[in-house]
C-alpha positions as CSV (number, residue, x, y, z in Angstrom):
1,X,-5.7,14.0,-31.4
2,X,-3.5,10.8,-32.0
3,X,-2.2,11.4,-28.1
4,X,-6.3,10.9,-27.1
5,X,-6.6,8.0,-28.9
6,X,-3.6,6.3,-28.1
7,X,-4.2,7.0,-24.2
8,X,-7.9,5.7,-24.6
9,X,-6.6,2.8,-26.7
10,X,-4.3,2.1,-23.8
11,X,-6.8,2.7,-21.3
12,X,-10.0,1.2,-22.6
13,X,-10.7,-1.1,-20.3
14,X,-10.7,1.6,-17.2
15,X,-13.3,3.6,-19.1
16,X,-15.5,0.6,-19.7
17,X,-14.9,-0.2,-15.7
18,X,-16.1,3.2,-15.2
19,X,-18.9,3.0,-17.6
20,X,-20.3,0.0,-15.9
21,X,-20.3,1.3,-12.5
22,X,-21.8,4.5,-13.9
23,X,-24.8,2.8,-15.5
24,X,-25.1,0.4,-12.5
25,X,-25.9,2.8,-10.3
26,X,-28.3,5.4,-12.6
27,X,-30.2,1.9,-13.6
28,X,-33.3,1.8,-14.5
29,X,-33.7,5.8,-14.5
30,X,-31.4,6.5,-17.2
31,X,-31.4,10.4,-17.6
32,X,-31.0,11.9,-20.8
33,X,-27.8,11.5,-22.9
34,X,-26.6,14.8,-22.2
35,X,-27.1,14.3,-18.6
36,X,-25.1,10.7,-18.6
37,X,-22.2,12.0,-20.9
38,X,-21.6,14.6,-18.1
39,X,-22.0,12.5,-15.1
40,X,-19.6,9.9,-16.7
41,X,-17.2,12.3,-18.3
42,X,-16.5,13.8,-14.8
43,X,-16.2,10.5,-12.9
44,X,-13.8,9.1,-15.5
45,X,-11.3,12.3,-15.1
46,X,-11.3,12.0,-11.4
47,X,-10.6,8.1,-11.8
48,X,-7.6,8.9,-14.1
49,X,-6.4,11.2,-11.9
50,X,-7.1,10.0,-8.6
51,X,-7.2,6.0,-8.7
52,X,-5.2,5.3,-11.8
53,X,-1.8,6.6,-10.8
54,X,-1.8,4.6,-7.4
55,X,-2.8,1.3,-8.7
56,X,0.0,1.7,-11.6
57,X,2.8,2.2,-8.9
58,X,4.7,-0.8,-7.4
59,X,3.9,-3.7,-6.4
60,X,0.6,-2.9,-7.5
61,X,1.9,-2.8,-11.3
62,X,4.0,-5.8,-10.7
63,X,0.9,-8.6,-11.6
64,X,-2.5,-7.5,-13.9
65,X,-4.6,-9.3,-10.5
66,X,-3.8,-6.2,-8.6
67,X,-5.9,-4.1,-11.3
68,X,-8.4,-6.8,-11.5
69,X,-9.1,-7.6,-8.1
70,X,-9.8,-3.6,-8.1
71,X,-12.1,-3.4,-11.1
72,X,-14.3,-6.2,-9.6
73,X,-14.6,-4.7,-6.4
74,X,-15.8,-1.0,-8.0
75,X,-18.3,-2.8,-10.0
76,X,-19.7,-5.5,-7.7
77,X,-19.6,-2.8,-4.6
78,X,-21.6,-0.5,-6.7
79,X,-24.1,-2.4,-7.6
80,X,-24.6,-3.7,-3.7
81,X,-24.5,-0.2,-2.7
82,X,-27.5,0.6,-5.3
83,X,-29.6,-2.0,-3.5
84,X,-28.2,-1.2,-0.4
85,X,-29.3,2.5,-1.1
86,X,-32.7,1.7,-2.8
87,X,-33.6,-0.8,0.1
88,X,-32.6,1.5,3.1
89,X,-31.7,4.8,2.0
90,X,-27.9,6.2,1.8
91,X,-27.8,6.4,5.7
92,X,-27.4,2.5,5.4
93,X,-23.4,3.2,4.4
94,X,-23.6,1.4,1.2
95,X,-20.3,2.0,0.5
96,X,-18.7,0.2,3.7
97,X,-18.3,-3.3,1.7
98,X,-15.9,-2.0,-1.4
99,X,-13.7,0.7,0.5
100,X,-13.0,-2.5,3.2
101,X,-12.1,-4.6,0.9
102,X,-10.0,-2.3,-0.9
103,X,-8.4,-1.5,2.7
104,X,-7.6,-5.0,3.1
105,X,-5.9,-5.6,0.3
106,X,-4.4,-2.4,-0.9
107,X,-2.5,0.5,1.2
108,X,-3.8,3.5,2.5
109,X,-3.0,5.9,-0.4
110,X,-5.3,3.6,-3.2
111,X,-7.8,2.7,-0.7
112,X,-8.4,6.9,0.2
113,X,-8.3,7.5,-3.5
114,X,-10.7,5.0,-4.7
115,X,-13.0,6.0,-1.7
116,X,-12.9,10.0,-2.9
117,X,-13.9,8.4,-6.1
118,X,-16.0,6.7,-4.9
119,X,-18.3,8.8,-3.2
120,X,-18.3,11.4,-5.9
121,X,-19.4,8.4,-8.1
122,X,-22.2,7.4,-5.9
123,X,-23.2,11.1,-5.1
124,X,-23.4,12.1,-9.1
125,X,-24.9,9.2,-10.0
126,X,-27.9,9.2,-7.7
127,X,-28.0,13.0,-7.6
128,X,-27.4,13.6,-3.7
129,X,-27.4,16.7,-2.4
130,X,-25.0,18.4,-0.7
131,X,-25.7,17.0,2.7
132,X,-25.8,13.3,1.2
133,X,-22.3,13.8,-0.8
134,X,-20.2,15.1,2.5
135,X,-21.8,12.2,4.1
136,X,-20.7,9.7,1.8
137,X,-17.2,11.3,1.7
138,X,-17.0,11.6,5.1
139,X,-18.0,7.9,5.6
140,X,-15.2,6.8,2.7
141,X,-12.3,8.8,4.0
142,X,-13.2,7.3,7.6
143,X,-13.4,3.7,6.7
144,X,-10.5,4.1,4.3
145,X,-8.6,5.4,7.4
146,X,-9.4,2.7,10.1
147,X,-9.6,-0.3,7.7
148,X,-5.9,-0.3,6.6
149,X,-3.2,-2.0,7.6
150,X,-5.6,-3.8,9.5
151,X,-4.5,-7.0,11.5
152,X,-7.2,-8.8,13.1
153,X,-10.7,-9.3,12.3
154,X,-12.1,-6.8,15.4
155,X,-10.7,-4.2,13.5
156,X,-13.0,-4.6,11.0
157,X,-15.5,-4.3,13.6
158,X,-14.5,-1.5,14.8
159,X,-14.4,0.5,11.9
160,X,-17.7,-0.7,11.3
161,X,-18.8,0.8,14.4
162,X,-17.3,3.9,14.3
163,X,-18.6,4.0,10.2
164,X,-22.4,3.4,11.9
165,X,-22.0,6.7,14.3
166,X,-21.3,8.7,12.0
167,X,-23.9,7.7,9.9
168,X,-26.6,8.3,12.8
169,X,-25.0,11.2,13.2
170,X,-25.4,12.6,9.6
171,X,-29.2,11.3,9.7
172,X,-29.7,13.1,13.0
173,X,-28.1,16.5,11.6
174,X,-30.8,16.1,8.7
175,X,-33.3,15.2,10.6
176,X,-33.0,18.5,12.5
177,X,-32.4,20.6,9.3
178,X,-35.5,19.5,7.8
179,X,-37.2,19.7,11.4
180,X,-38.5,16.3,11.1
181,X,-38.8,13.3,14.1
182,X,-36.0,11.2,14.0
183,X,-37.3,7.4,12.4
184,X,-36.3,4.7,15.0
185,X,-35.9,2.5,12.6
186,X,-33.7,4.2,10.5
187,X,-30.9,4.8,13.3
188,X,-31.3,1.3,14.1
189,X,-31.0,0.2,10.2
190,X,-27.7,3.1,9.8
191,X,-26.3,1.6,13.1
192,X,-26.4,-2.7,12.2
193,X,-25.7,-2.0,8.5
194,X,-22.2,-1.5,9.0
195,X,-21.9,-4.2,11.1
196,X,-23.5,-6.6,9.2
197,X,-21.6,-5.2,6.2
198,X,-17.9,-6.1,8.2
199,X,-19.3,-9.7,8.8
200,X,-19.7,-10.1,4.4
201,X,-16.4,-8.3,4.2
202,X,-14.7,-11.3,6.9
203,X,-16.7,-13.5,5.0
204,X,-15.4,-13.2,1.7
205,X,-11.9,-13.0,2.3
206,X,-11.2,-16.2,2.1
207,X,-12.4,-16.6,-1.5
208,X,-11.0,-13.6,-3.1
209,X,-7.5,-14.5,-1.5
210,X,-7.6,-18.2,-2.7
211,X,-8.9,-16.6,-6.0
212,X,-6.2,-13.6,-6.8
213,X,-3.6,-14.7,-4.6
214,X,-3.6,-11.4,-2.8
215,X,-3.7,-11.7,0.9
216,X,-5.0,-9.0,3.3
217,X,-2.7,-9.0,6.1
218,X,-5.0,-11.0,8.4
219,X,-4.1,-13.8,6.4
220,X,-1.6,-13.2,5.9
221,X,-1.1,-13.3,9.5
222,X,-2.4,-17.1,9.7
223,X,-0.2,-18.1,6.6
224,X,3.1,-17.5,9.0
225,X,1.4,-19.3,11.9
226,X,4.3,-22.4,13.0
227,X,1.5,-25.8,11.9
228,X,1.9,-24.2,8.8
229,X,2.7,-27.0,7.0
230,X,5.7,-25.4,4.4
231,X,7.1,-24.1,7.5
232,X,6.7,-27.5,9.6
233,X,8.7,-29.4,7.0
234,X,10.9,-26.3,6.6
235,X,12.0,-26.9,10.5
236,X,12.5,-30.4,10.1
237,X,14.1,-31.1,6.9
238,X,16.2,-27.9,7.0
239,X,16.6,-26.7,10.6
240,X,19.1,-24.1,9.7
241,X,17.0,-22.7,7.3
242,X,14.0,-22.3,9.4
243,X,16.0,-20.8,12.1
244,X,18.1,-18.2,9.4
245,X,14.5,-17.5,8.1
246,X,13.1,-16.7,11.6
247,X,16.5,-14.1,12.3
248,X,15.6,-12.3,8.7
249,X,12.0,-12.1,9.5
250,X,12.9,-10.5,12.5
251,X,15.0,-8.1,10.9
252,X,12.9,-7.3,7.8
253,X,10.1,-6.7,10.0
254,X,12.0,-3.9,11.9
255,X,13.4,-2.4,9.2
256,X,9.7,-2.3,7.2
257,X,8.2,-0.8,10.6
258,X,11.1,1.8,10.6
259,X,11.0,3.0,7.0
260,X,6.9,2.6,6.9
261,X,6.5,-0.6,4.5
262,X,4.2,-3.4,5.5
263,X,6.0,-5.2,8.0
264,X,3.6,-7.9,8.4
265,X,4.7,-8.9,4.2
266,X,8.3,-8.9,4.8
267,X,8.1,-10.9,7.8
268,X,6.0,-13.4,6.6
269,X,7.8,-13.6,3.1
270,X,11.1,-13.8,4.9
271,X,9.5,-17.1,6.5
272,X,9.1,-18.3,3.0
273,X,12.0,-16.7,1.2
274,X,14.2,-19.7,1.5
275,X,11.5,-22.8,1.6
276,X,12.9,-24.3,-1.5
277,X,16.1,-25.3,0.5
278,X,13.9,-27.7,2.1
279,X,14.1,-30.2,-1.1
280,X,18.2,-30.4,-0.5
281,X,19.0,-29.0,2.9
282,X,22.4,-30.7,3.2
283,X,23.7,-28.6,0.4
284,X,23.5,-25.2,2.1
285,X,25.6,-23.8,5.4
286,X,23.5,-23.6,7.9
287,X,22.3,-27.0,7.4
288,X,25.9,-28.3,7.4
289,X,26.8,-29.8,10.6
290,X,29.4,-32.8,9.0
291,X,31.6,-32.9,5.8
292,X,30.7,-30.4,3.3
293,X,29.5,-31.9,-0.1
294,X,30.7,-28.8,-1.5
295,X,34.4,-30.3,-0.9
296,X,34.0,-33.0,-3.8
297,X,31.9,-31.1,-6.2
298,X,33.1,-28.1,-9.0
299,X,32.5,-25.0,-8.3
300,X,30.0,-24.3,-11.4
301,X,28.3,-27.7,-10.2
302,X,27.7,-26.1,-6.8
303,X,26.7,-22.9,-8.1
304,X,23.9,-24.8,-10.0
305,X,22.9,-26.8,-6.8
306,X,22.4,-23.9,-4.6
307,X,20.6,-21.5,-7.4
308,X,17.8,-24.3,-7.8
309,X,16.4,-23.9,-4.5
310,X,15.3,-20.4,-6.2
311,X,13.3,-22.2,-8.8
312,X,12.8,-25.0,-6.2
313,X,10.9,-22.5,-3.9
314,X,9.1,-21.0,-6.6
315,X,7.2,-24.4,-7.6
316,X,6.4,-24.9,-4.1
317,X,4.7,-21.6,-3.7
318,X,2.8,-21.8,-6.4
319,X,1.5,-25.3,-6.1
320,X,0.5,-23.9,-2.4
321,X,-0.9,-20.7,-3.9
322,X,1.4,-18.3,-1.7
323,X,0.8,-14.8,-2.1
324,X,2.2,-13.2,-5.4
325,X,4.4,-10.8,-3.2
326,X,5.9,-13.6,-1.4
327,X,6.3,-15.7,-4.8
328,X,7.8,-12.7,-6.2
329,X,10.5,-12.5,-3.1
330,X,12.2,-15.9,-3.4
331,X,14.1,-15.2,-6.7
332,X,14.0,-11.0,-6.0
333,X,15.9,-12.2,-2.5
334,X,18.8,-12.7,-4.4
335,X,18.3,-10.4,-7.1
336,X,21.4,-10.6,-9.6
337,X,24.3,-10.9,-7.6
338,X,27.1,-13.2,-8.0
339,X,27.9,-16.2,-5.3
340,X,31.4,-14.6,-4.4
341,X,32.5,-17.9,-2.6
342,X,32.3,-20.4,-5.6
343,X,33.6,-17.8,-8.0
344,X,36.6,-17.1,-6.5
345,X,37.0,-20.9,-5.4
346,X,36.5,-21.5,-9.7
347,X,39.6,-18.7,-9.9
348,X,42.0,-20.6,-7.1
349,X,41.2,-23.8,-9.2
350,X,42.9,-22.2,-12.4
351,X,38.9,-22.5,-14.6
352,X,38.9,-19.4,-16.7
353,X,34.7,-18.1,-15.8
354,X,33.4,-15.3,-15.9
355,X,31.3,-13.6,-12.8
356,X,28.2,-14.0,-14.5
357,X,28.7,-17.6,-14.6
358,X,28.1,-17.4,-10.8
359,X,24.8,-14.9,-11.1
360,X,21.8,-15.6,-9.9
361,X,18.9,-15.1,-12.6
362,X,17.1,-12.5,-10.8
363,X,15.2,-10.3,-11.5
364,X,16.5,-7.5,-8.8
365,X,13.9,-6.6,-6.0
366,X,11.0,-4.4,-7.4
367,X,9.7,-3.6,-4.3
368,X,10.7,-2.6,-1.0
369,X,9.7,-5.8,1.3
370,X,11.5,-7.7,-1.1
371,X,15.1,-5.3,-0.7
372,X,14.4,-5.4,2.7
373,X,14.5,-9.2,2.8
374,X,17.6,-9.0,0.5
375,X,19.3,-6.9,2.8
376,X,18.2,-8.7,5.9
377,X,19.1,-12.5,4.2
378,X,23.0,-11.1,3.5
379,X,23.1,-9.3,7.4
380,X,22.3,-12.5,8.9
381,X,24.5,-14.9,7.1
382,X,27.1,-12.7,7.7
383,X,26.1,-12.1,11.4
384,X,26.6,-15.5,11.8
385,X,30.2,-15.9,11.4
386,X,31.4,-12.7,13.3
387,X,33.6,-13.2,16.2
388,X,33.4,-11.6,18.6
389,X,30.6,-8.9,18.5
390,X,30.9,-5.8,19.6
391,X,28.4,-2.8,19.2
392,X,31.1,-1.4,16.5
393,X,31.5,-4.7,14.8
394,X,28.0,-4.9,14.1
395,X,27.3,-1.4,12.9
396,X,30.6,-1.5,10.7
397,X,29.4,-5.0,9.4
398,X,25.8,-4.2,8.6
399,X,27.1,-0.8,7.2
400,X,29.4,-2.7,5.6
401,X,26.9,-5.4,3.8
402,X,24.3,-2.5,2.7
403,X,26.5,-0.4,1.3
404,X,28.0,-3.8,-0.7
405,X,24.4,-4.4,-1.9
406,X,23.8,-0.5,-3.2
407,X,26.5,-0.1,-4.7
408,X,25.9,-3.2,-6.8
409,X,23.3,-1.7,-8.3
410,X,20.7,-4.5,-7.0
411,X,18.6,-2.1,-5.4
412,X,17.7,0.2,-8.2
413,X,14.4,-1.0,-8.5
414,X,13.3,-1.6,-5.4
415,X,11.7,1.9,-4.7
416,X,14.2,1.8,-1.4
417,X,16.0,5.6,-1.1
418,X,19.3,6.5,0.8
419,X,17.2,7.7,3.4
420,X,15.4,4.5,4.0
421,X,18.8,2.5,4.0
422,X,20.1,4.7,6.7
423,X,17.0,3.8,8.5
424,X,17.5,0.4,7.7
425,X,21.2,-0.1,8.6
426,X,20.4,1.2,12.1
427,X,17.5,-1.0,12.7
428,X,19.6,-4.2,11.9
429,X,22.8,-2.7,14.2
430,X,19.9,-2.5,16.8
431,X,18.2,-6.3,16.5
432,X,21.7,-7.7,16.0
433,X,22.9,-6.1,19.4
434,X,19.3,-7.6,21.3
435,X,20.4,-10.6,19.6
436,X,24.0,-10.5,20.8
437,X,23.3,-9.6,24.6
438,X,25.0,-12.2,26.9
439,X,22.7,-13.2,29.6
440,X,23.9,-12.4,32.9
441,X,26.0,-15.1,34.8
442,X,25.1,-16.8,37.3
443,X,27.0,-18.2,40.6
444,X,27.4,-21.8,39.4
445,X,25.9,-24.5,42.3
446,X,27.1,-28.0,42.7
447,X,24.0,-29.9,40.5
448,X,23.6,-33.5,41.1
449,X,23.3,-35.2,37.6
450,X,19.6,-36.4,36.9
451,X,20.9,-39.8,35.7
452,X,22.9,-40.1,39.3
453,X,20.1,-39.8,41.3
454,X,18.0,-42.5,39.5
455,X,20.8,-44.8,40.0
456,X,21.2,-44.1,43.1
457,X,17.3,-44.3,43.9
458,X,17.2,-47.5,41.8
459,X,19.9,-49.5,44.2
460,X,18.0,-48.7,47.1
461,X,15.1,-49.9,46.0
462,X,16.9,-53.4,44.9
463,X,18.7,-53.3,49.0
464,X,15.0,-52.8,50.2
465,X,13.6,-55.4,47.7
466,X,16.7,-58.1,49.1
């Protein structure tokens, strides 16, 4: 008995969530209590066994507007989809706006359990019939299907579309069961609904995003578009940065495609993994083209330099309201692990520090974009400086780098298996090599110099002037 309470202790504000979206829908015809206790009682099991596992694993679990951003959608797309349903009848896909949404800014797995949900919610609440509960199931499980990973805005449109067939189907079918005429009207109606609905879901994406801080990848998208204006200052305050961040993009997008993460996150938080360089760029490598200030400063001084750009890049991305994913990548980039150069340049010196003098703060990547992007960041620094590069060099040196970072123990948390790092090793081997291609040489042909020629052209015009 303590175990119940506890668990609905713990959980109380799910069964409230559920509660409310019960109650929405049944209102004003409230049925008798025995009725409403089974109804709800039913609804809530399938929600703790269906929806509340998925939205509990990572990232999800990571930050409470995750859960939030879910609750409000259940509870504000059921009550549309009640005056959806009383204005136009269940054919008018009422549930087209909340399983979108979801879509957009979830995965496939919660957005298919939230829609089964869903549609058992809707068809026990308003007492459908058998016909009426496979069609809003049906409906659900499609749009859950074609609305994720979505990546432009026709996409939304054409799940719409494809959401308003079968609707005219199901009507049609029922039509002809109960041997009635087909009502113009109401194919019309169950064909623009969904359309009209995608337009609302486009429409409000702009104000949940700015509001949670959760981006769909659509905008996600736009946020790595080049006027960005992070990125613009990126390329001309740190060049070398903006370049090393447009090499790991390119590999964490690979490797996320390979191992079936969202590619489009870990390319655009690898754009933004490093934008808090751009506040000292002369203090890091690649933006190093002179005397190193390193030279002339102690090794614990330089360790502190280059760890603020962690913090650094944190400020800037939540004064700009990034993403949380791509906030929670700058300092997860970099996990725990030790800069190796300055510690061992604090031993040659003779100063008696310890290693986790020399640590970054973390915390280790808890997701997989974000130890892809870890993986990716060390693979292209190092790529940098090989010599050379042969088709074994590269695979022994990325092998060499992700093996390094496993066996540190800095991706324990990051949800990434051996299987995906196998995955991932050979994806970077491949990118490096397309990278590393020569071009092909050409028969060199005697050029005359651009500045020649308009000397040349500028005396004859001076003999012709004389």
């Amino acid at each position: 008995m303590k175990r119940i309470i506890d668990f609905f202790m713990h959980n109380w504000f799910d069964v409230i969530v559920v509660l409310l979206c019960f109650l929405v829908l049944l209102y004003p015809a409230l049925p008798t209590f025995f009725v409403l206790a089974n109804g709800y009682i039913a609804t809530l099991v399938l929600w703790f066994v269906l929806v509340k596992p998925k939205i509990g694993e990572k990232p999800f679990n990571l930050h409470k507007s995750y859960t939030i951003l879910l609750y409000f959608i259940v509870i504000v797309g059921s009550f549309l989809s009640r005056l959806l349903v009383k204005q136009f009848g269940f054919y008018s896909s009422p549930l087209f706006i909340p399983v979108t949404l979801i879509a957009l800014f979830y995965n496939k797995e919660v957005t298919l359990m939230t829609s089964v949900f869903l549609a058992v919610l809707f068809s026990t609440a308003l007492t459908f019939n058998g016909l009426g509960f496979v069609l809003m199931l049906t409906i659900c499980v499609i749009n859950a299907v074609l609305s994720s990973q979505i990546e432009k805005r026709m996409q939304v449109a054409r799940s719409a579309f494809f959401t308003a067939l079968v609707s005219i189907f199901f009507y049609l079918l029922h039509a002809k069961i109960q041997g009635v005429r087909p009502d113009l009207l109401q194919i019309v109606t169950a064909f623009f609904l969904p359309l009209i609905s995608s337009v609302v879901c486009i429409g409000l994406l702009p104000f949940i995003e700015y509001a949670s801080m959760i981006y769909s990848n659509i905008d996600l998208i736009e946020l790595g578009n080049l006027n960005n204006p992070l990125l613009k200052t990126l390329s001309l305050k740190a060049p070398g940065t903006y370049y090393h961040s447009s090499m790991v993009a390119n590999l964490a997008e690979a490797a996320a495609q390979r191992i079936g993460a969202n590619a489009v996150l870990a390319r655009m938080a690898a754009y933004f993994h490093d934008i808090g360089k751009s506040k000292r760029p002369y203090f890091y490598t690649e933006n190093i083209f002179e005397k190193n200030p390193h030279d002339e400063l102690s090794p614990k001084l330089s360790h502190l330099i280059i760890q603020d750009h962690v913090k650094s890049g944190l400020e800037i991305a939540r004064k700009n309201r990034l993403p949380l994913l791509i906030q929670d990548v700058i300092p997860q980039h970099h996990g725990t692990r030790v800069q190796r150069y300055f510690y061992h340049k604090s031993k040659e010196l003779g100063e008696n520090l310890s290693e986790d003098e020399f640590r970054y703060v973390g915390p280790k990547p808890q997701f997989k974009e974000a130890g892809i992007i870890m993986l990716a960041d060390a693979v292209e620094a190092a790529a940098r400086s090989l010599k050379n590069p042969t088709a074994g060099r590269v695979q022994a040196m990325v092998e060499e780098i992700v093996s390094g970072i496993y066996n540190e123990r800095e991706l324990d948390e990051s949800g990434l298996t051996l299987k995906d790092l196998e995955a991932i090793a050979e994806e970077f081997t491949k990118v490096l090599l397309n990278m590393f291609k020569m071009r092909i040489e050409y028969p060199k042909e005697e050029i005359k110099k651009v500045i020649n020629l308009a000397q040349n052209f500028d005396n004859e015009q001076i003999k012709k002037s004389d």
